[in-house]
C-alpha positions as CSV (number, residue, x, y, z in Angstrom):
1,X,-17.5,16.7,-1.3
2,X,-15.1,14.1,-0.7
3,X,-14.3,11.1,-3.2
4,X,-12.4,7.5,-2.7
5,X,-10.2,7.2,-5.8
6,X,-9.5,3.8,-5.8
7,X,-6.5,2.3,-7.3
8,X,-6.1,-0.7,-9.4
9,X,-3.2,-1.8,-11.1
10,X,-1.4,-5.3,-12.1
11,X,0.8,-6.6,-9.3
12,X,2.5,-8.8,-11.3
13,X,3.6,-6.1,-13.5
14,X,4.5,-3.9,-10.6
15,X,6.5,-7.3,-9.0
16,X,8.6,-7.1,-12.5
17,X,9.2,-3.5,-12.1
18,X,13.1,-2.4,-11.5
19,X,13.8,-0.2,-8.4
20,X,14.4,2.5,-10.4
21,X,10.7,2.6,-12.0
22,X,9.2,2.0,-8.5
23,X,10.9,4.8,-7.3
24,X,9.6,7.2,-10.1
25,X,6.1,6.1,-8.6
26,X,6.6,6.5,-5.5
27,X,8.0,10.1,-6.2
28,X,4.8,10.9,-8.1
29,X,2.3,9.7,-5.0
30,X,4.6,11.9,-2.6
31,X,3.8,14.7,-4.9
32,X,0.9,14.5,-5.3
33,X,0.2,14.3,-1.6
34,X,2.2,16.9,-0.9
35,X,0.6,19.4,-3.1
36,X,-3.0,17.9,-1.9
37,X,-2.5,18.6,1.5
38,X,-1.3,22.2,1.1
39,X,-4.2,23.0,-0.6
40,X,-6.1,20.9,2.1
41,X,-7.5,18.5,0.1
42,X,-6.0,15.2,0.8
43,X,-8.2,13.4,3.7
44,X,-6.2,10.5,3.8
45,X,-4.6,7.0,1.8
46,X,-2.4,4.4,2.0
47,X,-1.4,1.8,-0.2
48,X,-2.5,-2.0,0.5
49,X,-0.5,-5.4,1.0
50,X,-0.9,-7.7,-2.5
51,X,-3.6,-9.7,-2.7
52,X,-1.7,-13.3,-1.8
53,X,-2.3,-11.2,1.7
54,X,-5.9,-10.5,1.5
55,X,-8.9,-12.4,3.1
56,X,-13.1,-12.1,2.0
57,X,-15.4,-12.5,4.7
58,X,-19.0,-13.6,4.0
59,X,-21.8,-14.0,5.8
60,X,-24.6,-16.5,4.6
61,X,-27.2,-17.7,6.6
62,X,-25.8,-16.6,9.6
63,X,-22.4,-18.6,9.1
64,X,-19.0,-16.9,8.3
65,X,-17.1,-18.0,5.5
66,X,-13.5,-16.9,5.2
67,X,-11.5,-17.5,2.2
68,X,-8.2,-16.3,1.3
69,X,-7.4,-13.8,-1.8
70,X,-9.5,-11.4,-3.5
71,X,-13.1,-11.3,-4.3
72,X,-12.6,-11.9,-7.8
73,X,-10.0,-12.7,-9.9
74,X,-9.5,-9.8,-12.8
75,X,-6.5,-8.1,-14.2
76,X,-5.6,-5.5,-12.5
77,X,-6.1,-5.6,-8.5
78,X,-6.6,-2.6,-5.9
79,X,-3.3,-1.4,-4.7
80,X,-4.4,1.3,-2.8
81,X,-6.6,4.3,-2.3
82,X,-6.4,8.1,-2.1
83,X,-9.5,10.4,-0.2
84,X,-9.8,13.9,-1.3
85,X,-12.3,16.8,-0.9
86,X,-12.9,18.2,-4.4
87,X,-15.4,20.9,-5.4
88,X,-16.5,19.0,-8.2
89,X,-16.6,15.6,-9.8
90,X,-14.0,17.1,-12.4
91,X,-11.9,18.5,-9.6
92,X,-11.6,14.7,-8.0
93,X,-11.3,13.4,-11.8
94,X,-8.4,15.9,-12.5
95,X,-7.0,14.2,-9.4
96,X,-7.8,11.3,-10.3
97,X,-5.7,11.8,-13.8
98,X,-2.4,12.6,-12.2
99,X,-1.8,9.4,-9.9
100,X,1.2,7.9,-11.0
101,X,-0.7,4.3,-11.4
102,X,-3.1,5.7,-14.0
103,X,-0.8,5.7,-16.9
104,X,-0.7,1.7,-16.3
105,X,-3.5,0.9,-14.3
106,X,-6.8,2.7,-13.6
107,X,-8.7,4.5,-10.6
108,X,-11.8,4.5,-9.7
109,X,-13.7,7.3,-8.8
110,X,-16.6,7.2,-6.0
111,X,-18.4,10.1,-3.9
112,X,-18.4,9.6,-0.5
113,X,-22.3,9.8,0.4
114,X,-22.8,12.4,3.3
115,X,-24.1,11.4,6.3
């Protein structure tokens, strides 16, 4: 089974972060994806430009609306996302656990529905 762990964390704390701290992040993602793909379970992720760079699209009534920002405005945003094949939903929420980003922000766990 594969899962989309989402993850959501406050950019404006991140923004206030020292270089030192990002770099103790970015250490953890690159271990984690490292010891996900030699087990073959990493499927793919990246993180995401900030919000002040995002767009939502909507359709209504067969005319496109495009506004900039997020869909919503709420604490934390989503930074980024990680795909892995687990065995299990605990095996994707043990993953889940050890990205860096969860100790300050939170993920989101989803099941990718087979086609």
């Amino acid at each position: 089974m594969q899962y989309l762990l989402l993850i959501y964390h406050n950019e404006k704390q991140w923004a206030e972060l020292n270089e030192e701290g990002k770099q103790q992040v970015y250490s953890g993602f690159q271990a984690l994806r490292e010891d996900l793909q030699q087990k073959d379970k990493f499927k793919g992720g990246n993180a995401l430009q900030p919000t002040s760079a995002a767009v939502t699209v909507r359709l209504r009534s067969g005319n496109r609306s495009v506004t900039d920002g997020p869909f919503a405005e709420t604490k934390e945003q989503l930074g980024g996302y990680i795909m892995v094949e687990a065995d299990s939903r605990e095996e994707a929420l043990a993953v889940a656990a050890r990205i860096p980003i969860a100790q300050t922000g939170s993920i989101e766990v989803r099941e990718v529905v087979a086609n």
